[in-house]
ROSE-4610 file (N, C-alpha, C; in Angstrom, 1 decimal, always signed):
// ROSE-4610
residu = [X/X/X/X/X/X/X/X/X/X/X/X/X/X/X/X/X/X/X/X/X/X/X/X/X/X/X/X/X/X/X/X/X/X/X/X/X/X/X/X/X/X/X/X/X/X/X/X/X/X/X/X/X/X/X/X/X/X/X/X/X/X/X/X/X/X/X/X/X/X/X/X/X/X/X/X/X/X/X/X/X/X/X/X/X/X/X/X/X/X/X/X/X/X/X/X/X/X/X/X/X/X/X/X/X/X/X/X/X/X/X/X/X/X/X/X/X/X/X/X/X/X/X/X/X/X/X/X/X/X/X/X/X/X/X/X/X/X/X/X/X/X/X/X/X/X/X/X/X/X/X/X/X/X/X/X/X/X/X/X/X/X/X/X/X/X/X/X/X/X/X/X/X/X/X/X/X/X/X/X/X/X/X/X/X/X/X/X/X/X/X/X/X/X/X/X/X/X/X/X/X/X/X/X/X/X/X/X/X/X/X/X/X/X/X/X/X/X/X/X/X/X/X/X/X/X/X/X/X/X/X/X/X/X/X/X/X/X/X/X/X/X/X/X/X/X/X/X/X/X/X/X/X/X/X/X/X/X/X/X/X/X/X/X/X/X/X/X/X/X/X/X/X/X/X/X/X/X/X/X/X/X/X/X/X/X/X/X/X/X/X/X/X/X/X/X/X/X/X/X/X/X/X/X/X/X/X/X/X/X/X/X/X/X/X/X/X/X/X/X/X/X/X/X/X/X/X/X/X/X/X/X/X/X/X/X/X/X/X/X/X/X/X/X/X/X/X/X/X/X/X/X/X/X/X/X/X/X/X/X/X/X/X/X/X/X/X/X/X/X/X/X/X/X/X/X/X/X/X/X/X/X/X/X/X/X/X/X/X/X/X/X/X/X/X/X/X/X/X/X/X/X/X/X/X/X/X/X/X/X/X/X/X/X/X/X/X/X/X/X/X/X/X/X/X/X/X/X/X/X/X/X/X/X/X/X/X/X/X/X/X/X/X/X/X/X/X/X/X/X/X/X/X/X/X/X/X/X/X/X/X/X/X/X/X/X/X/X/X/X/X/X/X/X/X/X/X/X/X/X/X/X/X/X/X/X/X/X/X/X/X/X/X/X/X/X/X/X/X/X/X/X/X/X/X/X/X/X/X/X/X/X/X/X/X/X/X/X/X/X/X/X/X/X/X/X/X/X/X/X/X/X/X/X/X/X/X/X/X/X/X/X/X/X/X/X/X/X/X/X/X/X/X/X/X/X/X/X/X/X/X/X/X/X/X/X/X/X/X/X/X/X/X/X/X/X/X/X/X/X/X/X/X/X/X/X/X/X/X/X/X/X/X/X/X/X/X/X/X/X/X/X/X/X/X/X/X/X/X]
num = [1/1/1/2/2/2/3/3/3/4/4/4/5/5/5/6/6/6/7/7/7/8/8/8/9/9/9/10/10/10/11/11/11/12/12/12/13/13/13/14/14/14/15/15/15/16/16/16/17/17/17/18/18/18/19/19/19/20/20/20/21/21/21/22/22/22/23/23/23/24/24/24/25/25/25/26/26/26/27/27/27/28/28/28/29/29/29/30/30/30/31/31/31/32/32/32/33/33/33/34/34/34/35/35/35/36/36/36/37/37/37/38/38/38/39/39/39/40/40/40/41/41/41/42/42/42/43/43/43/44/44/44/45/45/45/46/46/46/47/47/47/48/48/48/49/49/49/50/50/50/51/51/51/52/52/52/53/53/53/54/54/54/55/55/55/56/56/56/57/57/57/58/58/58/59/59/59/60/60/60/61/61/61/62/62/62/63/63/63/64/64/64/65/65/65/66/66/66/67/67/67/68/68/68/69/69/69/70/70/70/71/71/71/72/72/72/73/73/73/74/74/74/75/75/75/76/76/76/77/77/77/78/78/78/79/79/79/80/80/80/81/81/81/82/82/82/83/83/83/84/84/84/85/85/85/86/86/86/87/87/87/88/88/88/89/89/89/90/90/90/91/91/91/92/92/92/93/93/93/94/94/94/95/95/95/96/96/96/97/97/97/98/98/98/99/99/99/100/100/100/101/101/101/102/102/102/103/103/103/104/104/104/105/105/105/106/106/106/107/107/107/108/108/108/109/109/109/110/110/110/111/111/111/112/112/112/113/113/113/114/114/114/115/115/115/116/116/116/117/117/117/118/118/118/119/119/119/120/120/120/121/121/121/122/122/122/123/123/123/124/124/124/125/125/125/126/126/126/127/127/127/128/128/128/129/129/129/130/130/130/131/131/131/132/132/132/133/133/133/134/134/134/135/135/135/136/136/136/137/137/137/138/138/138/139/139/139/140/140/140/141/141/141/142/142/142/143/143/143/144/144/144/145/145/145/146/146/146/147/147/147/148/148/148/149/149/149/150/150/150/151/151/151/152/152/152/153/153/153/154/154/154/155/155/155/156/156/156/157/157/157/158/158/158/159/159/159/160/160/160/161/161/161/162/162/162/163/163/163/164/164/164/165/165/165/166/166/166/167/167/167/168/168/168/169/169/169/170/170/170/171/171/171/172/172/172/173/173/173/174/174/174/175/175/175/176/176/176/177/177/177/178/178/178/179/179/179/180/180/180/181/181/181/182/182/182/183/183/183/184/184/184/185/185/185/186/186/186/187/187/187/188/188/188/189/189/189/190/190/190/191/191/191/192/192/192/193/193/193/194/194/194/195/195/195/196/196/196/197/197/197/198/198/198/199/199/199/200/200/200/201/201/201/202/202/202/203/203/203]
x = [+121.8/+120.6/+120.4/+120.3/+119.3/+118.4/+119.0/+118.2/+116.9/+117.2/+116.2/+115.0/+114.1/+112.7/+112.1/+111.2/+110.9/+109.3/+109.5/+108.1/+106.7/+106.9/+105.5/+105.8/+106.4/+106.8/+105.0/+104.5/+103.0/+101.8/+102.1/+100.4/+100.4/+99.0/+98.2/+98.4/+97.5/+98.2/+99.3/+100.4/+101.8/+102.3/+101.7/+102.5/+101.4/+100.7/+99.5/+100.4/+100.5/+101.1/+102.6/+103.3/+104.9/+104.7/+103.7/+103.6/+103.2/+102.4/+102.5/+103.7/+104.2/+105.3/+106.3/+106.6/+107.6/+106.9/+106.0/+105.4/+105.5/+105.2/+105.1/+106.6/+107.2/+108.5/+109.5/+108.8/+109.6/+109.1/+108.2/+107.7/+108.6/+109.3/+109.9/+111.7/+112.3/+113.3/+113.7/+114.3/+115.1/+115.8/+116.9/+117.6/+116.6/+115.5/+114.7/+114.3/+114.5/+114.1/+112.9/+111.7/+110.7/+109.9/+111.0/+110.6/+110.3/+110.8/+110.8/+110.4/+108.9/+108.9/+108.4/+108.1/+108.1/+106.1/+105.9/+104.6/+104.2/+103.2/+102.9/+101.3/+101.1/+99.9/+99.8/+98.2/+97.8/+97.2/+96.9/+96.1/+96.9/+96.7/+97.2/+97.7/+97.5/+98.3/+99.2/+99.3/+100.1/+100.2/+101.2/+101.5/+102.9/+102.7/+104.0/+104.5/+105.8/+105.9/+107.2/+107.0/+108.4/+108.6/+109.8/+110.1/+109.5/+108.7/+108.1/+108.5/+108.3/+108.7/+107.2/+107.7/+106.2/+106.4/+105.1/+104.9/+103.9/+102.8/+102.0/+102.1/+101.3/+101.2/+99.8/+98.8/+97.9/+96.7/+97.4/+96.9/+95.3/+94.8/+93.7/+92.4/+93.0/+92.3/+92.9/+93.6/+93.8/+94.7/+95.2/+96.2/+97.2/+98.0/+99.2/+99.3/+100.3/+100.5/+101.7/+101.9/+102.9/+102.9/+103.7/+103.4/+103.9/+103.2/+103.7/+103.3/+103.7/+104.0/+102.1/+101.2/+100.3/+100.2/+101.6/+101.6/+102.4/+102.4/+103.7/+102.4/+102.7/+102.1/+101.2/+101.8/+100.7/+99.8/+99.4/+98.0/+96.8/+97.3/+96.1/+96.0/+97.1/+96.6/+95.8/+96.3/+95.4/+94.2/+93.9/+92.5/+91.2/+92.4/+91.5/+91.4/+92.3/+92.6/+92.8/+92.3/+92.4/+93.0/+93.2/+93.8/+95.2/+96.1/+97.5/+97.8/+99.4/+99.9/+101.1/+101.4/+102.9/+103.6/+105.2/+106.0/+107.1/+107.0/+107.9/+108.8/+110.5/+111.3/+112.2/+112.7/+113.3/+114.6/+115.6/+116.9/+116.8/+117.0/+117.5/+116.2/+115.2/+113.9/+113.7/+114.2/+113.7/+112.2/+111.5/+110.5/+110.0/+108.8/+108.3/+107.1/+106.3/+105.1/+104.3/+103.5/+102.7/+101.5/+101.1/+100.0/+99.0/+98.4/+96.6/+96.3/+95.9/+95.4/+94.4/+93.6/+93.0/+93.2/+93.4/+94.4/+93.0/+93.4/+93.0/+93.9/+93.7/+94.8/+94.0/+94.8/+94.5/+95.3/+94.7/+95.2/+94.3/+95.3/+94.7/+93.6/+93.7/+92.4/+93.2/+92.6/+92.8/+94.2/+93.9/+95.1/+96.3/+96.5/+97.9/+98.3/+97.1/+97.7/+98.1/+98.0/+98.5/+100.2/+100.3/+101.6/+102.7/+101.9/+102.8/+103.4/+102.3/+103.2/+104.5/+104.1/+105.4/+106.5/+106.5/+107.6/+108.5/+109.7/+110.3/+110.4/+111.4/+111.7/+112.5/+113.8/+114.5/+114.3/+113.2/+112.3/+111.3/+111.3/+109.9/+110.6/+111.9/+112.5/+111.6/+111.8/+111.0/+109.9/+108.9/+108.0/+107.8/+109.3/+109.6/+110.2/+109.9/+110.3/+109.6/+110.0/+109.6/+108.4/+108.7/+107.8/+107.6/+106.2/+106.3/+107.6/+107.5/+108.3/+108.3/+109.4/+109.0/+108.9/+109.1/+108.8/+110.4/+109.9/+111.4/+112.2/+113.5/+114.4/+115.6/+116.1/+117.4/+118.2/+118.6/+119.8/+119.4/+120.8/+120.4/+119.9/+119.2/+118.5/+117.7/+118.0/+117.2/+115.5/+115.4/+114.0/+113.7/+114.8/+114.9/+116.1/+114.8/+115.6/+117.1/+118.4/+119.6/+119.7/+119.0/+118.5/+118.3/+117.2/+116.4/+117.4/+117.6/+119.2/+119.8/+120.5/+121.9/+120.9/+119.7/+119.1/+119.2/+119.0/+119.5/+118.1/+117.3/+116.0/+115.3/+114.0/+113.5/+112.6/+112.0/+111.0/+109.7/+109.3/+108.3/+108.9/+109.5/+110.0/+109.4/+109.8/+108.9/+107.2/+106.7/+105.8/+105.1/+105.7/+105.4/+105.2/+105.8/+105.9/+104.4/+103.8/+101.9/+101.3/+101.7/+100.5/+100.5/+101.7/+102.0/+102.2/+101.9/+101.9/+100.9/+101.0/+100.0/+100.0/+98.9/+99.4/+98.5/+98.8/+98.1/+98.0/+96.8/+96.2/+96.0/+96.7/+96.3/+95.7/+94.0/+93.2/+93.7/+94.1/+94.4/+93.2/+93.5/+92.2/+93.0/+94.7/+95.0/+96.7/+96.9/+98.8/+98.8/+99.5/+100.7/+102.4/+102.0/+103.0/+104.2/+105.3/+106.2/+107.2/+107.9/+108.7/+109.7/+111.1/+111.9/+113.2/+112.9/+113.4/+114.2/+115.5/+116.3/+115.3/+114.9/+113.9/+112.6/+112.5/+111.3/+109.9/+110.5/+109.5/+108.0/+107.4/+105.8/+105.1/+104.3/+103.6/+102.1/+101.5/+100.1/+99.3/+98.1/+97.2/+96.3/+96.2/+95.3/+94.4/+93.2/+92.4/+91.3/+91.3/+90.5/+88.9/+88.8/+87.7/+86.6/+85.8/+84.6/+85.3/+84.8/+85.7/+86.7/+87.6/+89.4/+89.2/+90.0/+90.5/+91.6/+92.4/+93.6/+93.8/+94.8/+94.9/+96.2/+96.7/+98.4/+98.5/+99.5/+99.9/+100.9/+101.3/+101.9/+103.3/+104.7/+105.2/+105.8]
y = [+74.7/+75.0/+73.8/+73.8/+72.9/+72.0/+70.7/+69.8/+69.8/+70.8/+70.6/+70.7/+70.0/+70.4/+70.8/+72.0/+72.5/+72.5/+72.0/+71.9/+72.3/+73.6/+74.1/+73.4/+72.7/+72.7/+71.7/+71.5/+70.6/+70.7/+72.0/+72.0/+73.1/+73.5/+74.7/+75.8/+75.0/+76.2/+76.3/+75.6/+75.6/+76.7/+76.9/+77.9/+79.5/+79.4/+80.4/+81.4/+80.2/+80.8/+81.0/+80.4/+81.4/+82.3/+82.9/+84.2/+84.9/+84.8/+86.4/+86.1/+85.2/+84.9/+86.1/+85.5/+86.3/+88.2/+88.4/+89.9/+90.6/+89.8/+90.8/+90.8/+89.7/+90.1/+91.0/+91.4/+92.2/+93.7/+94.0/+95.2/+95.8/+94.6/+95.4/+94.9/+94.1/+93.6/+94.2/+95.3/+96.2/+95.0/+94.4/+93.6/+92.1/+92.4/+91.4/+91.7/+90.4/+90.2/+90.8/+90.8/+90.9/+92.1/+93.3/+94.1/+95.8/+95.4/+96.6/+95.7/+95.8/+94.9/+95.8/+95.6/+96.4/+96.5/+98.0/+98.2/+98.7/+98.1/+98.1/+98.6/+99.5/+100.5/+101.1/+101.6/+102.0/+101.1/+101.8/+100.9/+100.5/+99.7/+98.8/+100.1/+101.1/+102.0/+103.1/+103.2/+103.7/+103.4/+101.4/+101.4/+101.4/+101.8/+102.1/+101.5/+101.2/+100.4/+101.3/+100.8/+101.4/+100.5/+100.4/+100.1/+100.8/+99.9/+100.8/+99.9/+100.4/+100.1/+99.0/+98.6/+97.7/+98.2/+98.4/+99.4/+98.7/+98.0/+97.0/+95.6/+94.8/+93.6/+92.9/+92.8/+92.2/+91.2/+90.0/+88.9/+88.6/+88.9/+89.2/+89.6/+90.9/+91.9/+91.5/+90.9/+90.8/+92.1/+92.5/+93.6/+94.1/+94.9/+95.3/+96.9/+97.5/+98.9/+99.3/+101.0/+101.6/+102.9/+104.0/+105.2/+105.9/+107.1/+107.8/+109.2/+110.1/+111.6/+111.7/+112.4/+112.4/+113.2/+113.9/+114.6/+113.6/+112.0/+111.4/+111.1/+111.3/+110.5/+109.2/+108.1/+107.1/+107.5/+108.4/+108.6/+109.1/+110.1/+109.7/+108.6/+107.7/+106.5/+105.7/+105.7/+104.8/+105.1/+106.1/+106.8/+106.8/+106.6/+106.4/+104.4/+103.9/+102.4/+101.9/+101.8/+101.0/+99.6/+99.0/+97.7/+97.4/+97.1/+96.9/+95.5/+95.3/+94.2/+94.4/+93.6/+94.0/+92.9/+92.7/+91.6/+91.7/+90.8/+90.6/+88.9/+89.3/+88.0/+88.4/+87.1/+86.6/+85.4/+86.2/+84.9/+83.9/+84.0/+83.5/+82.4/+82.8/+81.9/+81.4/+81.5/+81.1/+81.2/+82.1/+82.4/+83.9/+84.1/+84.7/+85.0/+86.4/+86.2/+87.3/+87.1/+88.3/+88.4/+89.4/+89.7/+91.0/+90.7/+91.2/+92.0/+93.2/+93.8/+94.6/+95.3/+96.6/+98.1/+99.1/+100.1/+101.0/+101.6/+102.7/+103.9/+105.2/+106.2/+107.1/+106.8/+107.8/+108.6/+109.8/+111.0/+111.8/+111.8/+113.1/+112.7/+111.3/+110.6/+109.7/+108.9/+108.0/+106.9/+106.4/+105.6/+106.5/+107.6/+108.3/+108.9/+109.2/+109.9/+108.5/+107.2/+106.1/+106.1/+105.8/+105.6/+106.9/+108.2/+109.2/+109.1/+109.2/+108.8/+107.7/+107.2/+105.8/+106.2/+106.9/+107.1/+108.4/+108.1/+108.7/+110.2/+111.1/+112.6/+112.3/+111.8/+111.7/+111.3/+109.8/+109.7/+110.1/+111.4/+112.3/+113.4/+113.1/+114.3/+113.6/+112.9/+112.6/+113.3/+113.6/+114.6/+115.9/+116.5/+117.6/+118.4/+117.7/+118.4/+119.7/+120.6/+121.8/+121.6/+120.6/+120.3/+118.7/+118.8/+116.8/+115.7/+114.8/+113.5/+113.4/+113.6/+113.8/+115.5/+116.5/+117.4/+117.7/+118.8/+119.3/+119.9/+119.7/+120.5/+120.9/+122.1/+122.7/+122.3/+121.4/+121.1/+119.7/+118.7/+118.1/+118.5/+117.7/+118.1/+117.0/+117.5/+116.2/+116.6/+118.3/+118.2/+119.3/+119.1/+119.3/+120.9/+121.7/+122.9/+122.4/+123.0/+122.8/+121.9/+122.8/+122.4/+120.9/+120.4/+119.5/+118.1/+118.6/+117.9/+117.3/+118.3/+118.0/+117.4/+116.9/+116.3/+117.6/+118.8/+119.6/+120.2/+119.4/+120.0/+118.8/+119.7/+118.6/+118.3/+117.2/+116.5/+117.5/+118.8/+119.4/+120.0/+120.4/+121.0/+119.6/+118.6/+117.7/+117.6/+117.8/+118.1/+118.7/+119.5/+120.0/+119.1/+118.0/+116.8/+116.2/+116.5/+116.0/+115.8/+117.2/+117.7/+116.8/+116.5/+115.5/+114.0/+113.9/+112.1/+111.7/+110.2/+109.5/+108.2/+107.2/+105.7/+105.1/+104.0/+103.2/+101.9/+102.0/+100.8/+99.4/+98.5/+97.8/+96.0/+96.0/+94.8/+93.7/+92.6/+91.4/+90.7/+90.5/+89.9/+88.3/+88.2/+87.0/+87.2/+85.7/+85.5/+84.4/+84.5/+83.4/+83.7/+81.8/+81.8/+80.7/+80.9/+80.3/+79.7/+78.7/+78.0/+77.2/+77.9/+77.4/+76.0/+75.0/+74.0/+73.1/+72.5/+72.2/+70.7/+69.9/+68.7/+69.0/+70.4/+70.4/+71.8/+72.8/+74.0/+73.8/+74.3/+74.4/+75.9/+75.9/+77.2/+76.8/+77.9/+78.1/+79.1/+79.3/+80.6/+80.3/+81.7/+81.8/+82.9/+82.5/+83.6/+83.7/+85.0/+85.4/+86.1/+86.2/+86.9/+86.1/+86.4/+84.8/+84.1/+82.7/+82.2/+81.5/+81.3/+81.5/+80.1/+80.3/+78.9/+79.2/+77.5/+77.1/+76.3/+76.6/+75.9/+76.0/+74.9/+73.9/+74.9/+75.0/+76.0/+74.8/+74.7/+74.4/+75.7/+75.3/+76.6/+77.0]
z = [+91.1/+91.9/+92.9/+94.3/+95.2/+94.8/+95.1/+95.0/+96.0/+96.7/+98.5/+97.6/+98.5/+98.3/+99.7/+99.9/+100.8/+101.0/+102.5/+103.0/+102.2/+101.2/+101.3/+99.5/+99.0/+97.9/+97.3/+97.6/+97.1/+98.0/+98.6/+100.3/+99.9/+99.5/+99.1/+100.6/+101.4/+102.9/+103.3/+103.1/+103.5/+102.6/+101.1/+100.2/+100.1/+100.6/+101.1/+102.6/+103.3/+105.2/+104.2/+103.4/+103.3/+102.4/+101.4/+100.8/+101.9/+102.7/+103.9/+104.5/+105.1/+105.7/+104.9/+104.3/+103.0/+103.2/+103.0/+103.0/+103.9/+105.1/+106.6/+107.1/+106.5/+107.2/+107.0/+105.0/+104.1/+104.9/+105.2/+105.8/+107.0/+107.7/+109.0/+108.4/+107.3/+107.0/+106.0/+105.9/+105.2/+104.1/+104.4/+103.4/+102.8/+102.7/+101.9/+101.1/+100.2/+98.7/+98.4/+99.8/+99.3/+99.0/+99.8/+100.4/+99.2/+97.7/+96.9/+95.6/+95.7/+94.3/+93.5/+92.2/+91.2/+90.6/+90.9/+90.8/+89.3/+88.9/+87.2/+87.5/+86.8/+86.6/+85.3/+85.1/+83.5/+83.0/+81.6/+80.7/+79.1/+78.6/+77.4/+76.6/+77.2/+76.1/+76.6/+78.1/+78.9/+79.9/+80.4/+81.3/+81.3/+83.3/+84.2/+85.0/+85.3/+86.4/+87.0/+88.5/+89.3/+90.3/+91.0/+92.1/+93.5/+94.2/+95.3/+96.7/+98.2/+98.8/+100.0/+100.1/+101.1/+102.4/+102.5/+104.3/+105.0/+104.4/+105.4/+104.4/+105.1/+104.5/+105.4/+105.4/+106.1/+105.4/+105.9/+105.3/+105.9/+107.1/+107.6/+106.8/+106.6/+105.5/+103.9/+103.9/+102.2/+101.3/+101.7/+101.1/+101.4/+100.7/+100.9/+100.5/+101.4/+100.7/+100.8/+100.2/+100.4/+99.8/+100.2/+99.7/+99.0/+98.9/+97.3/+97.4/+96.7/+97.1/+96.0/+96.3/+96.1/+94.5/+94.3/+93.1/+91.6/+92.0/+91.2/+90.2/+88.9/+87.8/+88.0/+88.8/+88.6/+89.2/+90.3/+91.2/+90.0/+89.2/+88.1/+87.2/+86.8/+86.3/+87.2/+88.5/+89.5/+89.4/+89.6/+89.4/+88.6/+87.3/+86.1/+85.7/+86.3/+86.4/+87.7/+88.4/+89.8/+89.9/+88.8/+88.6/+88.8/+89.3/+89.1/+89.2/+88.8/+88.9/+89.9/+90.8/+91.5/+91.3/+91.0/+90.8/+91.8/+92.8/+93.8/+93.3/+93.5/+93.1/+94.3/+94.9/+96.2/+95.4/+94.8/+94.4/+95.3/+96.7/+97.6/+97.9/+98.1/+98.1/+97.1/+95.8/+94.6/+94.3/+94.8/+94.8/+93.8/+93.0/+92.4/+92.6/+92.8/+93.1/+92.0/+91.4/+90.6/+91.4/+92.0/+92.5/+91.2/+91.9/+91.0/+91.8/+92.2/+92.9/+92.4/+93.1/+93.0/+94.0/+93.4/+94.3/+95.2/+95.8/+96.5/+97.2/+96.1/+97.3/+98.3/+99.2/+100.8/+100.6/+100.6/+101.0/+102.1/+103.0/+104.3/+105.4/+105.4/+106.2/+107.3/+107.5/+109.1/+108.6/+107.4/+107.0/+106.6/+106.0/+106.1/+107.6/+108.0/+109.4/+110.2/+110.3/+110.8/+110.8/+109.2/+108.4/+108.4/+108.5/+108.1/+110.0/+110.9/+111.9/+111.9/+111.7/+111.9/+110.8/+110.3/+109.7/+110.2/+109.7/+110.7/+109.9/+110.6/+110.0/+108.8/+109.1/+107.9/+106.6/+107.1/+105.9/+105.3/+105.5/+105.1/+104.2/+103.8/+102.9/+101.4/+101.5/+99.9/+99.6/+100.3/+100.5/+100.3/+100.7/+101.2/+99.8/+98.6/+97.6/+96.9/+96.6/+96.2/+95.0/+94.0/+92.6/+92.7/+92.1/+92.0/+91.4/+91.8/+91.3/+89.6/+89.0/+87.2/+86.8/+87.5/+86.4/+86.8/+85.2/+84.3/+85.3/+85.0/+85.8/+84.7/+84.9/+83.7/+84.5/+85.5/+86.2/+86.7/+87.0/+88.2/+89.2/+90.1/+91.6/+92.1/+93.3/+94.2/+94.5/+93.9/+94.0/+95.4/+96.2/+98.0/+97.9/+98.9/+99.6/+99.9/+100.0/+100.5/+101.8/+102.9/+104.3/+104.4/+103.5/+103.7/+102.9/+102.1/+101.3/+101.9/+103.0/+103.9/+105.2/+105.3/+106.3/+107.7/+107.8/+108.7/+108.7/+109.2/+109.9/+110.8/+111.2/+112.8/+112.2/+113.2/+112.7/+112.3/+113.5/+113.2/+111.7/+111.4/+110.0/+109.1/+109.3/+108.1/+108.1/+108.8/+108.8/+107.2/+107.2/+105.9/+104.7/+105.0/+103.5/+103.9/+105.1/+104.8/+103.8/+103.4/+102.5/+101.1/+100.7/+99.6/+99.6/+101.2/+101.3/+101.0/+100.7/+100.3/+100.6/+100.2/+101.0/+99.6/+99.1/+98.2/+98.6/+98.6/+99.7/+98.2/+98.5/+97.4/+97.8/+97.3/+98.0/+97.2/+97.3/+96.4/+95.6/+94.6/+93.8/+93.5/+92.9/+92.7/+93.3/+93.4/+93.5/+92.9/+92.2/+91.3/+92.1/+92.5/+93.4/+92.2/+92.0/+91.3/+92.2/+92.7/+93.2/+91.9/+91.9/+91.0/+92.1/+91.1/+91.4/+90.8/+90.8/+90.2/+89.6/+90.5/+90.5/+89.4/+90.0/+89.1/+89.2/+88.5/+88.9/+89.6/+90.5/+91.0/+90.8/+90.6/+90.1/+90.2/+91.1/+91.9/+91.3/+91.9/+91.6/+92.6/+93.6/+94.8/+94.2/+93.9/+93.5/+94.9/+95.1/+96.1/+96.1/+94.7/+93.9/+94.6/+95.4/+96.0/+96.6/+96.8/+97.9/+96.7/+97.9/+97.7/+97.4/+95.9/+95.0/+94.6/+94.7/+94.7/+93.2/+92.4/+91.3/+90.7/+90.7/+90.1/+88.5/+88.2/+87.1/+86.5/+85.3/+84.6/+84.9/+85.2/+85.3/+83.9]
């Protein structure tokens, strides 16, 4: 491992400005570490976690999102648990982050109609599936009409996957920020709960 030691490696705002750094850029940067971190939801007696994809990042406002077919399993645990944990790791940054959040899903309002715009046709086949994400099938399947399969429809034809989009708006409450170092691990905690405190972790 690198001996470097990097700029934000001991400045509370220097490691604050590269966790969004890191976020916003994963949002438009397909091949970043940062960009599919792994979303953990439920309660002590039925949690879940998946790989989900990051679609905003707004450090202004304090939160992050990304969407989800409004019929998948977690949207009732969210429901019933608003609490999540997200775990984003960057090899290449040597960077770790656990974020704390609290969820909110949009369905059918001003923030899906935002998002469902900007996304393109092709990627609205996810949507476009006949039955929710998880139920039974007596065969493999992708879930998707033949048509929709072989990508062989127009954008107004996606359209149809509306009705099942969704957006999970997720407000930050904490980050544990982890920096691995050959010299010597650093590990943070930005709690935003009231005003925003900074505190050194033993890593």
């Amino acid at each position: 491992m690198s001996q470097e030691i990097v700029s934000y490696y001991e400045d509370f705002k220097e490691i604050e400005k590269k966790i969004w750094d890191l976020l916003t850029k994963a949002v438009k940067d397909r091949s970043s570490e940062f960009r599919t971190p792994v979303f953990i939801c439920g309660n002590d007696k039925d949690l879940d976690g998946r790989v989900v994809v990051l679609r905003k990042a707004d450090e202004q406002n304090n939160f992050i999102q990304y969407h989800s077919d409004i019929r998948s399993s977690k949207i009732e645990k969210i429901k019933k648990n608003p609490n999540c944990s997200i775990l984003f790791y960057g090899k290449e940054e040597k960077i770790q982050l656990r974020v704390k959040a609290e969820c909110q899903v949009n369905y059918n309002n001003d923030v899906t109609k935002e998002s469902w715009e900007k996304t393109g046709h092709i990627s609205r086949k996810c949507y476009l599936v006949s039955n929710g994400p998880g139920t039974e099938s007596e065969k493999p399947t992708s879930g998707l009409d033949n048509k929709f399969d072989n990508f062989d429809f127009t954008k107004e034809e996606s359209e149809a996957g509306y009705k099942n989009f969704c957006v999970i708006k997720c407000k930050i409450k904490s980050i544990e920020w982890l920096y691995l170092a050959a010299k010597g691990h650093r590990r943070a905690l930005i709690d935003f709960s009231g005003s925003k405190k900074f505190t050194w972790l033993v890593p």
